[in-house]
C-alpha positions as CSV (number, residue, x, y, z in Angstrom):
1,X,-105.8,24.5,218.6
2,X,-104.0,27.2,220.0
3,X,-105.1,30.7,219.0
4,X,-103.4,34.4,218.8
5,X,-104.2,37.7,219.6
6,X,-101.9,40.3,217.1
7,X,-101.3,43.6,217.0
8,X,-99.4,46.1,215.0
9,X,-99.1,48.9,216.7
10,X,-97.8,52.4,215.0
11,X,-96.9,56.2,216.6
12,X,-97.7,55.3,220.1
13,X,-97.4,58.2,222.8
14,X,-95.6,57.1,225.6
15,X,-97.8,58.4,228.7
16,X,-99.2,58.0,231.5
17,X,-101.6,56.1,229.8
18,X,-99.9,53.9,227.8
19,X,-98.2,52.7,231.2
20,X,-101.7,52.4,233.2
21,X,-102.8,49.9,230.1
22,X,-99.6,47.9,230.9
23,X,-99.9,47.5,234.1
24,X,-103.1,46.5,233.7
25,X,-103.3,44.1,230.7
26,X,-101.5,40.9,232.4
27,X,-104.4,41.0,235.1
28,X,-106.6,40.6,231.9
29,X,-104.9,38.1,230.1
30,X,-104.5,35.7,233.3
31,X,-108.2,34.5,233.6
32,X,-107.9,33.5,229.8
33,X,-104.3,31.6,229.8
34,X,-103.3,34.7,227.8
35,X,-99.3,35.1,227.7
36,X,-97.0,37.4,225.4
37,X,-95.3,35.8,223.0
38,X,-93.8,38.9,221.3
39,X,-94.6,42.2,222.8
40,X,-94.0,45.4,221.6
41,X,-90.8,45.1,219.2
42,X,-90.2,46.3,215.9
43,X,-89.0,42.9,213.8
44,X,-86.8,42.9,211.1
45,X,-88.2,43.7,208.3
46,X,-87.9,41.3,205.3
47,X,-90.6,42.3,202.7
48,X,-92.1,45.8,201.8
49,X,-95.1,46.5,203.5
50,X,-94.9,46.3,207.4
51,X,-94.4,49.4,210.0
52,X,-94.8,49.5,213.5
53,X,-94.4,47.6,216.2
54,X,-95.7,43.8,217.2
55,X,-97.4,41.9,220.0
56,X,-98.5,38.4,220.1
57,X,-100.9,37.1,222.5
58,X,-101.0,33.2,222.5
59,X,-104.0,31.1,224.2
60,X,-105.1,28.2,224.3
61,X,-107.5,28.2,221.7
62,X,-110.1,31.1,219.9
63,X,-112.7,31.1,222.0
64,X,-110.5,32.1,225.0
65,X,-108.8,34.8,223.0
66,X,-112.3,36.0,222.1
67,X,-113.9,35.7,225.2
68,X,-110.5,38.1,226.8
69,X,-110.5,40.6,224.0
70,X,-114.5,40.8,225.2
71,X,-114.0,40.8,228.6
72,X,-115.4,43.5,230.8
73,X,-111.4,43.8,232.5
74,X,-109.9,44.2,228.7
75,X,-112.3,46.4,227.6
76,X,-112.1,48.8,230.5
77,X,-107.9,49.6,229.6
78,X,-108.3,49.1,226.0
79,X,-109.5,53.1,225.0
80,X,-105.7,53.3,226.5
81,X,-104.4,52.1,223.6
82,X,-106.6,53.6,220.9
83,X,-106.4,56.5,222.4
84,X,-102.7,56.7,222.5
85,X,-101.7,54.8,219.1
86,X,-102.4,54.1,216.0
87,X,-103.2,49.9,215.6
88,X,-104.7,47.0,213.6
89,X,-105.3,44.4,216.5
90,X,-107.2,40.7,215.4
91,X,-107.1,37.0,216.1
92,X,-106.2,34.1,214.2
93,X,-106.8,30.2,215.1
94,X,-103.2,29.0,214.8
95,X,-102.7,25.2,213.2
96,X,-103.1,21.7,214.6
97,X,-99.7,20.3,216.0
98,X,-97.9,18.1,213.3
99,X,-99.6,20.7,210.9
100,X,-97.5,20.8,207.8
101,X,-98.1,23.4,204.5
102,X,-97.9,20.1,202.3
103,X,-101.7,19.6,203.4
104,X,-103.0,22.6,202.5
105,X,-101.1,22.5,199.0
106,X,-103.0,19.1,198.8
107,X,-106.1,20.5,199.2
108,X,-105.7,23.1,196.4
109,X,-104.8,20.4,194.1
110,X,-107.8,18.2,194.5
């Protein structure tokens, strides 16, 4: 099942920095079958709660996402970032193709 890497990212300071760490992050993402899905917008906000700015990561499936936001090459440009930003970055395994919510409300009903 495929698997996600997402951030939120809030009062970033557009530097030198910032631009080292994306010019450097595809390289990272490449060994994994990492690619953007979303990167760096702010969506449209339907529901209280939410500020910032997104990124989704999608791979193949959570141990590749883990074994990139572990690597050695991710971990070398990722004080970048925290250095120059305010985030809440995690992964989530994604659902089985086919996958429908019916299923899950099934399984609550049992």
């Amino acid at each position: 099942m495929p698997a996600y890497a997402i951030a939120q990212l809030n009062d970033v300071q557009h530097g030198p920095e910032i631009a080292d760490y994306l010019l450097r992050i595809d390289a990272t993402l490449a060994p994994f079958q990492g690619r953007f899905l979303v990167h760096g917008v702010e969506p449209e906000i339907l529901e209280p709660g939410w500020a910032g700015h997104l990124v989704v990561i999608a791979f193949p499936d959570i141990a590749a996402a883990r074994a990139w936001y572990g690597s050695a090459a991710y971990q070398a440009i990722l004080p970048l970032r925290l250095r120059n930003s305010r985030s809440t970055a995690f992964l989530v395994q994604g659902v089985k193709k086919g996958y429908r919510a019916k299923e899950r409300g099934e399984s609550l009903m049992a």
